[in-house]
Structure formats: C-alpha cells, structure tokens
N, C-alpha and C positions, 0 to 999 in steps of 0.2 A: 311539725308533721310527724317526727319520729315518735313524740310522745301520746300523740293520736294513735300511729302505729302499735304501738302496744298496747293502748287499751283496748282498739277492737280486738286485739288477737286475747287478752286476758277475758274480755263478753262470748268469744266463740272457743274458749276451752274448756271442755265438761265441768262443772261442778262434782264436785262430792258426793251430795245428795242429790245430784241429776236423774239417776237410776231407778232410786227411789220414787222418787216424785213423780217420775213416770209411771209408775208402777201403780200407784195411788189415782191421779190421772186416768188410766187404763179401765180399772177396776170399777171407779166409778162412772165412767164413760160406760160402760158394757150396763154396768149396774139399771145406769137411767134409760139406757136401747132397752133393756128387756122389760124395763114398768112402759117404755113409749108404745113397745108391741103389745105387749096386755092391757093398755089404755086405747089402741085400735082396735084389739079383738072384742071389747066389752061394748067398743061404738058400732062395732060392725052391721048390726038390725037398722043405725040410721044410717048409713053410709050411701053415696050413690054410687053404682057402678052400672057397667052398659048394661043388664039383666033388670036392674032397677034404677031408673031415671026418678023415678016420684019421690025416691027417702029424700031426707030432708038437709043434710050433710054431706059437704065433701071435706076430703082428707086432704092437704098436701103436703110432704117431706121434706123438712129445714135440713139447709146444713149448717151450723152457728159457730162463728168464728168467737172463741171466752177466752180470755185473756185476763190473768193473775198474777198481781204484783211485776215483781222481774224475772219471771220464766217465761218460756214461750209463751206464743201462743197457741191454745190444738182446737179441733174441731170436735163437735159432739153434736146428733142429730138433736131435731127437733118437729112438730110439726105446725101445722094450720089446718082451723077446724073453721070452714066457712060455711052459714047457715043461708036460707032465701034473704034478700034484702040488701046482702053485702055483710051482713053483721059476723065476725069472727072473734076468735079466740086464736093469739099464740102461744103454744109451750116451746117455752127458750130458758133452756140450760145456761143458767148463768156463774156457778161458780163450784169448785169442790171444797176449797177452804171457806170454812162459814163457822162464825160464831157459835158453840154448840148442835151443831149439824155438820155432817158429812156430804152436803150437796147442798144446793137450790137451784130450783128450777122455780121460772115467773110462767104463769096463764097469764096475758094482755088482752085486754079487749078495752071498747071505749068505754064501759062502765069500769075500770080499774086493774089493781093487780090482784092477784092470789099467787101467795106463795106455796111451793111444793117444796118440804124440807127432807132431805136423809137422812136417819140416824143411825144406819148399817146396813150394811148387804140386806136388797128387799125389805126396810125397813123404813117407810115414807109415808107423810101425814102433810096434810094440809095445813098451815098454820098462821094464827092471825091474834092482832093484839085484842084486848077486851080490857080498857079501862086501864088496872095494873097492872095484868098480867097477859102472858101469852095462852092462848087456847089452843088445840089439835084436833082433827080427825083425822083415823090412817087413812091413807087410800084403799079405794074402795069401787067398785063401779056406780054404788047411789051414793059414796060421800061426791066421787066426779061427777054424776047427774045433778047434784045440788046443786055444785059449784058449778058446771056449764050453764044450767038453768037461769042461773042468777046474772051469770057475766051475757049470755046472748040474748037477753028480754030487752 
C-alpha cells in the first residue's frame, strides 16, 4: 500500500512541462472556439431560431471531454448541426497533438468522417487521403458547404 502511496502522489505532482502544455492546450482550445463561432456565423441564414422556424438547421453546443496520452484530460467545445429528417453532422475536437497538425477536429455524420486539421493559429483545412497522398482545402464557408452537403444528403 505504501508503494501505491507514492506513486499516486508522484501522478498528482506537477510535471515539468505541465505549464507548458497547458499553455498549448489553451491556445489551441480558444484557437478552435473562434473557427467554431465563424463556422456559426457563416451557417447563420440556415439556422432556426424562434424569428425563423422554416430554416432548415439547428445548431446545438458540445462540451467534449479529449483526452491525450498521460495528461489530463480538458474540455473543448464542439457542436451539432441537425438537419429535417434527423440527419446530423458532429464537430468534435479530438486532439491538439497530431501528426503534422496542430489540432484535429472530426465532422461525424452516418455517411463518415471528415477531418478538420490545424496548421497554426487560424490556420485550418479540411483534409483527406487520395490514393497516395493527402489532399486539402482551407476552411472556408463553401469549402464547409461542400463538405455539409456531402455528409447531410
């Protein structure tokens, strides 16, 4: 039991780079809130609200619990884009550390994934494989009307 004893107390005493990481964390967290709200402000004409019942989209507000490697875990928003029929789309922030990116965020829906990659502050493309290689589009309000298009048919 003592040696249990210590090792939770060496899992709950700051790391080194704890600081940092958070910091990173942070950054990109805020990073992907401010594309989340520029990816509502551009849906906004479909959106329903009590003014307009008829659009064709409602919005509603993730909270997404991501979790990486052996650090905490934090929370980063997300949404759901639900169209007539039942047929939706999720954006769910899924990681900061990624293979040549600085984020990923997944679009879900039943016809598949679409990935949203980071490559710097404000700096996000849609990305997918083709054959051998990987292809891109930045983000965009008609690269995202594409891509909703395709995932809510």
């Amino acid at each position: 039991m003592d040696r249990l004893l210590e090792h939770l107390k060496q899992i709950r005493a700051p790391m080194a780079d704890e600081q940092q990481w958070r910091q990173k964390i942070q950054e990109w967290v805020d990073d992907f809130a401010a594309r989340l709200a520029e990816i509502k402000a551009w849906l906004r004409p479909l959106l329903k609200d009590p003014g307009n019942p008829d659009r064709p989209l409602e919005w509603e507000d993730l909270k997404v619990l991501v979790v990486e490697g052996d650090h905490e875990a934090y929370s980063a928003p997300g949404a759901r884009l639900i169209c007539p029929r039942g047929r939706y789309v999720e954006i769910v922030p899924k990681a900061r550390h990624v293979f040549k990116a600085t984020g990923r965020v997944d679009l879900v829906s039943r016809k598949g994934r679409v990935l949203l990659a980071r490559f710097g502050p404000r700096k996000w493309s849609f990305v997918w494989p083709d054959e051998d290689e990987w292809r891109s589009a930045e983000l965009s309000a008609d690269s995202l009307a594409k891509v909703l298009e395709e995932m809510l048919v």
